[in-house]
C-alpha positions as CSV (number, residue, x, y, z in Angstrom):
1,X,-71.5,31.9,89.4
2,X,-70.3,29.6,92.2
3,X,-66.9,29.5,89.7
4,X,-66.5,33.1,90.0
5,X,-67.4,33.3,94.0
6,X,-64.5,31.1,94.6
7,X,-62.5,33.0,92.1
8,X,-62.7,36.4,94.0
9,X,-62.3,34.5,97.5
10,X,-59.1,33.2,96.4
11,X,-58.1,36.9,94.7
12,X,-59.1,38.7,98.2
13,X,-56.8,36.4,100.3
14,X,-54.4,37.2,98.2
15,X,-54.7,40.6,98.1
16,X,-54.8,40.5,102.2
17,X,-51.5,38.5,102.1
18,X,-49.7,40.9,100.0
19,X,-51.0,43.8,102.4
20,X,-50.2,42.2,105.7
21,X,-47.0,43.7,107.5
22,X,-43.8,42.2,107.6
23,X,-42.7,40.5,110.3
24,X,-39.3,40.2,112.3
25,X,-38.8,36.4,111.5
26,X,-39.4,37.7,107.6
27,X,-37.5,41.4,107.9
28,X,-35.8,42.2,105.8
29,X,-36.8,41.0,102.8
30,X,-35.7,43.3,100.4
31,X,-32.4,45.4,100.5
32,X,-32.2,48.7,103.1
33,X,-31.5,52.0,102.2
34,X,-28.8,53.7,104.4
35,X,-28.8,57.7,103.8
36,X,-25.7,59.9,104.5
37,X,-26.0,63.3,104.8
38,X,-23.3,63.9,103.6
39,X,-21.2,64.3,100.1
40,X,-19.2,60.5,98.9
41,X,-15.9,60.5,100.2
42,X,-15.8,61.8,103.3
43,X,-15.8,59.6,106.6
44,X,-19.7,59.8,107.6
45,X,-19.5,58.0,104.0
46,X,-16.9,55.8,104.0
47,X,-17.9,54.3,107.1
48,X,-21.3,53.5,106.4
49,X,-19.9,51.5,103.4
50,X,-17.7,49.3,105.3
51,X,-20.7,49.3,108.1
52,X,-22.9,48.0,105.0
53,X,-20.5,45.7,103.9
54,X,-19.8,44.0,106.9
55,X,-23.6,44.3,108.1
56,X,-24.1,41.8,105.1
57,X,-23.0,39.0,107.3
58,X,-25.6,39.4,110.4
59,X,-28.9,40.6,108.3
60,X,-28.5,38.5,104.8
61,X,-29.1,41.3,103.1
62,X,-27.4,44.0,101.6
63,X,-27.6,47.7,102.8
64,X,-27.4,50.6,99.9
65,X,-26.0,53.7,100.8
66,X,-26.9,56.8,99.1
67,X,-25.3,60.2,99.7
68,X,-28.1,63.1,100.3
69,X,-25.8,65.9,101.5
70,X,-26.4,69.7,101.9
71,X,-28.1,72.2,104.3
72,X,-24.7,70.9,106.7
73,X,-26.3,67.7,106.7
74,X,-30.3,68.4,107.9
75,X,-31.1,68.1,104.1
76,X,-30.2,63.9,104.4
77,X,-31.1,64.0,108.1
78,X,-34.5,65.3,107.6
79,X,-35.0,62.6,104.6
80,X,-34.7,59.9,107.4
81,X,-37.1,61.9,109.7
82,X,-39.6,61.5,107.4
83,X,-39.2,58.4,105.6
84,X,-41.7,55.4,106.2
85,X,-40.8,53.6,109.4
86,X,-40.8,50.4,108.0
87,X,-36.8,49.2,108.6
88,X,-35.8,49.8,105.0
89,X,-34.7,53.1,105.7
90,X,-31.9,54.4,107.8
91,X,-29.7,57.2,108.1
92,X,-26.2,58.1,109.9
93,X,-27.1,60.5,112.3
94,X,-24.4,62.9,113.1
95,X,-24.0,65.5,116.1
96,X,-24.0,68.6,113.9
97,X,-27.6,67.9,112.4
98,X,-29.1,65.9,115.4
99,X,-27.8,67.7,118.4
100,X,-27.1,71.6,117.1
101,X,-28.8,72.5,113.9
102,X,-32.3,72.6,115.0
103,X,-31.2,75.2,117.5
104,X,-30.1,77.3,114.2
105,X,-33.6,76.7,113.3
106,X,-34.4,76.5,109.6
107,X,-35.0,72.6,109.8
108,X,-38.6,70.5,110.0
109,X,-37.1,67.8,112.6
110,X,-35.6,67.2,116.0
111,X,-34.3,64.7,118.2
112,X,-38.0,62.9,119.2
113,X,-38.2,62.6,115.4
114,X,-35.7,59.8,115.1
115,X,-35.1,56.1,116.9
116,X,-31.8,56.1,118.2
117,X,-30.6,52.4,117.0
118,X,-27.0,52.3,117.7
119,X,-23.9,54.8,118.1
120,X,-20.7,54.1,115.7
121,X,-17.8,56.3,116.9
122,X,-16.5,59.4,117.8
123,X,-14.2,62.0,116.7
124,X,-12.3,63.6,119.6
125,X,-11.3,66.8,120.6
126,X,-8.1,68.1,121.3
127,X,-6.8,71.4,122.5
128,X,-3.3,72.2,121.7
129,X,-1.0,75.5,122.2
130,X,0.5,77.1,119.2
131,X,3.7,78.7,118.8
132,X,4.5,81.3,121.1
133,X,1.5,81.1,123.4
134,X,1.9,82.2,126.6
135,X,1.5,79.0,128.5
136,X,2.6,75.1,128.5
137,X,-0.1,73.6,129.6
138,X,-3.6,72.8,130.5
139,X,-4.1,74.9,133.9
140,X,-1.7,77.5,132.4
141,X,-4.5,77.9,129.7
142,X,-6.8,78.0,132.2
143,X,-5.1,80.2,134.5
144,X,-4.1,82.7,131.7
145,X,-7.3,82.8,130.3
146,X,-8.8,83.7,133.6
147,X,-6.2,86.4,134.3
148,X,-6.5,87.8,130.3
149,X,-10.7,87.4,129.7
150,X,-11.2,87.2,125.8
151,X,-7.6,87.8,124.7
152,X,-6.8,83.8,124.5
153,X,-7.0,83.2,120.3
154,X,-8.6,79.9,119.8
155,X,-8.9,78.7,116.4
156,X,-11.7,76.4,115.7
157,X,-12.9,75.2,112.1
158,X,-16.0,77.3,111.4
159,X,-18.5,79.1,113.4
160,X,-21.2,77.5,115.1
161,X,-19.6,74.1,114.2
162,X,-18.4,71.1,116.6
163,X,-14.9,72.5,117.6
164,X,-16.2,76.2,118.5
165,X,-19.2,74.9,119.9
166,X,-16.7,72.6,122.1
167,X,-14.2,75.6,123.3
168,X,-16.8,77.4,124.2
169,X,-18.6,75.0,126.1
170,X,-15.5,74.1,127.7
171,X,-14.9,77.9,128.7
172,X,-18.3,78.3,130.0
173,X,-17.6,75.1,132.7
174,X,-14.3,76.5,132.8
175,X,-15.9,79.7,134.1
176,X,-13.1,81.6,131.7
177,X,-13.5,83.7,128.5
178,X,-11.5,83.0,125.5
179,X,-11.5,84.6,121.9
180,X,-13.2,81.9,119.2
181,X,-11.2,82.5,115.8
182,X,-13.5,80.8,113.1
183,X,-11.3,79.1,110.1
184,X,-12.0,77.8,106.9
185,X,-11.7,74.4,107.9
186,X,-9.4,72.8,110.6
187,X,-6.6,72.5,108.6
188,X,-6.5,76.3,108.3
189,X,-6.9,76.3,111.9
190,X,-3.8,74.2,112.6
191,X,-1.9,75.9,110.1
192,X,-2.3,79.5,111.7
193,X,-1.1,77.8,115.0
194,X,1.7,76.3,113.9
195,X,2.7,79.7,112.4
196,X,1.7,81.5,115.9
197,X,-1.1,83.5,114.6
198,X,-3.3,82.3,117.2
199,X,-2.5,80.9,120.7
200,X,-4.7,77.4,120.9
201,X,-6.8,75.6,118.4
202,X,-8.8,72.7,119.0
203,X,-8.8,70.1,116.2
204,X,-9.1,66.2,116.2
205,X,-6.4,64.0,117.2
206,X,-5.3,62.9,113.8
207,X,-5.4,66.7,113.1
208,X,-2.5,67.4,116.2
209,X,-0.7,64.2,116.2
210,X,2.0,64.6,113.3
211,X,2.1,68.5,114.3
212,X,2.5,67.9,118.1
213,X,5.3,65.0,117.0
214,X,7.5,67.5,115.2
215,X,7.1,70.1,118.2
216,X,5.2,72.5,116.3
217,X,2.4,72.5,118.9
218,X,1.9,71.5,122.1
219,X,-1.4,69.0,123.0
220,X,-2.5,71.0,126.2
221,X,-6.2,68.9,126.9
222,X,-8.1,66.1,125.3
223,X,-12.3,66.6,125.8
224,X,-12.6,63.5,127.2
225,X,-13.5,61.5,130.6
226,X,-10.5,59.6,130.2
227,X,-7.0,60.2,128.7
228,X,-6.4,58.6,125.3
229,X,-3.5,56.1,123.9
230,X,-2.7,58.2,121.5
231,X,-2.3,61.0,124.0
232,X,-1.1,59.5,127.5
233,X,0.9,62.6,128.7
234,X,-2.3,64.9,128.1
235,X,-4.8,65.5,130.6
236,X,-8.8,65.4,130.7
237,X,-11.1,68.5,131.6
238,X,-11.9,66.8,135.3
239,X,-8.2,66.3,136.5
240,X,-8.5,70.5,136.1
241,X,-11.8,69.9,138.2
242,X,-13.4,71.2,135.2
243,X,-17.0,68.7,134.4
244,X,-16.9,68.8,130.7
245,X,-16.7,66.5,128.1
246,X,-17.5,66.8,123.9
247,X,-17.1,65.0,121.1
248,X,-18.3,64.7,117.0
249,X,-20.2,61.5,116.7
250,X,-21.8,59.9,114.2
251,X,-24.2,56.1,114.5
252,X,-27.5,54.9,112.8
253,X,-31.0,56.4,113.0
254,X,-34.2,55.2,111.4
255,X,-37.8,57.2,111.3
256,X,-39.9,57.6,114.3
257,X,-42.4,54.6,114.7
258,X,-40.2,51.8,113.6
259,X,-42.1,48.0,115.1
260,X,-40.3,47.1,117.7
261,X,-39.2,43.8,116.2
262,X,-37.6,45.5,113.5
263,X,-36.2,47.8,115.8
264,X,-35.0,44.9,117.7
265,X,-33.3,43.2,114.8
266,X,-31.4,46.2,113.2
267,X,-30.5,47.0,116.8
268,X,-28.6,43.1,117.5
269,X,-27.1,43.2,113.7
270,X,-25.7,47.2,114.7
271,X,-24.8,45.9,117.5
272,X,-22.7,42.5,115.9
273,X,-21.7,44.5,112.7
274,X,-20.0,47.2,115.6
275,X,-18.0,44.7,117.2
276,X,-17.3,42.8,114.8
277,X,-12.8,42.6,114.3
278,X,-12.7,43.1,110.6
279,X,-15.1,46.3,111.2
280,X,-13.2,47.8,113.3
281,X,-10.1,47.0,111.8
282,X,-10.9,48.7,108.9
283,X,-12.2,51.5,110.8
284,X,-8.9,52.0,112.3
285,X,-6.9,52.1,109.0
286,X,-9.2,54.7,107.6
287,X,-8.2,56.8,111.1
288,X,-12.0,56.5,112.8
289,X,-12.8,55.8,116.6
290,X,-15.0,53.1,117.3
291,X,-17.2,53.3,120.4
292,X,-20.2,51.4,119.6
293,X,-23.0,52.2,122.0
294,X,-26.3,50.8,122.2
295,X,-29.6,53.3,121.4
296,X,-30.5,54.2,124.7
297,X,-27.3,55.4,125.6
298,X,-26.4,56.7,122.2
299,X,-30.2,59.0,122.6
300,X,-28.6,59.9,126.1
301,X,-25.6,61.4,124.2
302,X,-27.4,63.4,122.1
303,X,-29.5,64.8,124.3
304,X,-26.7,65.9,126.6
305,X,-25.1,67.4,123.7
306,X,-27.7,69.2,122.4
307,X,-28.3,70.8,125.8
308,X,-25.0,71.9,125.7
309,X,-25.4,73.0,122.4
310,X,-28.6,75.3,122.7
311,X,-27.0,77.1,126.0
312,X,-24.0,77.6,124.0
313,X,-25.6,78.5,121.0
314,X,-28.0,80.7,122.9
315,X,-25.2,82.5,124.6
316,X,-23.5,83.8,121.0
317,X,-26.5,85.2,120.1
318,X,-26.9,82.8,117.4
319,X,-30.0,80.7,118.2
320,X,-32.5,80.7,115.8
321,X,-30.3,82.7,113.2
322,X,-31.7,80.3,110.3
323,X,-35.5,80.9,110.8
């Protein structure tokens, strides 16, 4: 009897053992599972494999990355929402489903439903006049527009996506009214302006650049606070006196409730794995922007987006199209 007692003592403290939590000096202790919402290929992905490849280095463990795309990215989003809050699942959490789908409605998430651990980068956005427009410049596309309400063409590269929500944003600070042309893609977009089909399209900077070298188009405004490298002769919204900036972001999120150790630890090996020169060198060859930001500042950014977002959304008529 006495053999068995101590038999089922020493079974219960194990048990206990294998139950108790993990800490921060322990985490992690198996590998972490990174979700993209997003299909394999594009750059949400392809970052997040050369952010799990050089993570490696500051964690000692390796990161998995598994594509979960559809529903324009809540589908993944939402998997990392609801996932256990344990630090052995995160996700990239990009503008589109963070900051503007839940104002579509038809997703079971929003921005309190996520830690904010770390922002990656940023896509920029660039408005550039097309062939034949009837201005050179940023404050003669202002000016025009305000003279000629709705009858500027803008092409953007789908409705209710980044670059329309962006122009239209920038209208509405703008106090002007321009005419948002929806293409397949921004591509399409570009390609309609350099063939004067519309007068302005806004498209990233990779997505201008070899047009605007060949004088097809003419960069009129960059969406930014400050002007760019790659753009030195272009001016920002607030030399116009207009307040508005917008970009398409992407960093990492993880489910509500993560301890704050483990918080604390992705957070510093984000924040290492961000900065780190053969990161971002890679990230530059593959044409991405790096602006790491920590997650206070990255939440700050999404919440000022998706402000934007809903009063833009709102004003098309579109909030809420999804329930």
């Amino acid at each position: 009897m006495k053999k068995t007692l101590s038999t089922l003592v020493v079974l219960s403290a194990g048990a206990m053992l294998a139950t108790t939590p993990v800490q921060a000096d322990d985490y992690p202790v198996r590998p972490i599972q990174v979700i993209v919402p997003y299909s394999a290929g594009g750059g949400t992905d392809l970052s997040a494999r050369i952010m799990a490849d050089t993570m490696k280095k500051y964690l000692d463990k390796s990161m998995v990355v598994r594509n979960q795309p559809g529903g324009g990215g809540s589908i993944g989003t939402s998997a990392v929402a609801h996932a256990r809050p344990d630090g052995y699942t995160v996700g990239m959490g990009a503008q589109g489903p963070l900051a503007m789908l839940p104002h579509y409605g038809g997703v079971d998430y929003s921005l309190d439903d996520v830690e904010f651990l770390a922002l990656m980068g940023r896509n920029l956005m660039v408005v550039a006049g097309c062939q034949g427009a009837p201005f050179d410049d940023a404050q003669g596309f202002v000016d025009y527009a305000e003279e000629h309400p709705g009858e500027v063409r803008v092409g953007n590269s789908g409705a209710g996506g980044a670059n329309h929500i962006a122009m239209e944003g920038f209208a509405d600070a703008a106090g002007i009214e321009v005419n948002s042309m929806p293409f397949g893609g921004a591509s399409a977009a570009v390609t309609a302006c350099v063939g004067g089909h519309i007068d302005a399209v806004v498209a990233s900077p990779a997505e201008v650049l070899p047009q605007a070298q060949s004088g097809s188009i003419q960069p009129l405004l960059v969406m930014e606070d400050e002007r760019i490298d790659v753009l030195p002769d272009t001016p920002v919204p607030k030399e116009l006196g207009i307040d508005f900036t917008w970009s398409s972001w992407k960093g990492v999120i993880a489910p509500k409730g993560l301890p704050d150790d483990v918080k604390q630890t992705l957070s510093e090996a984000l924040e290492k794995t961000f900065n780190d020169e053969d990161f971002r060198s890679r990230m530059k060859e593959l044409g991405e922007f790096v602006d790491y930001r920590p997650g206070d500042a990255y939440r700050e950014l999404a919440e000022k987006d998706s402000a934007t977002a809903e009063k833009i959304i709102r004003q098309l008529g579109m909030y809420g199209v999804n329930q």
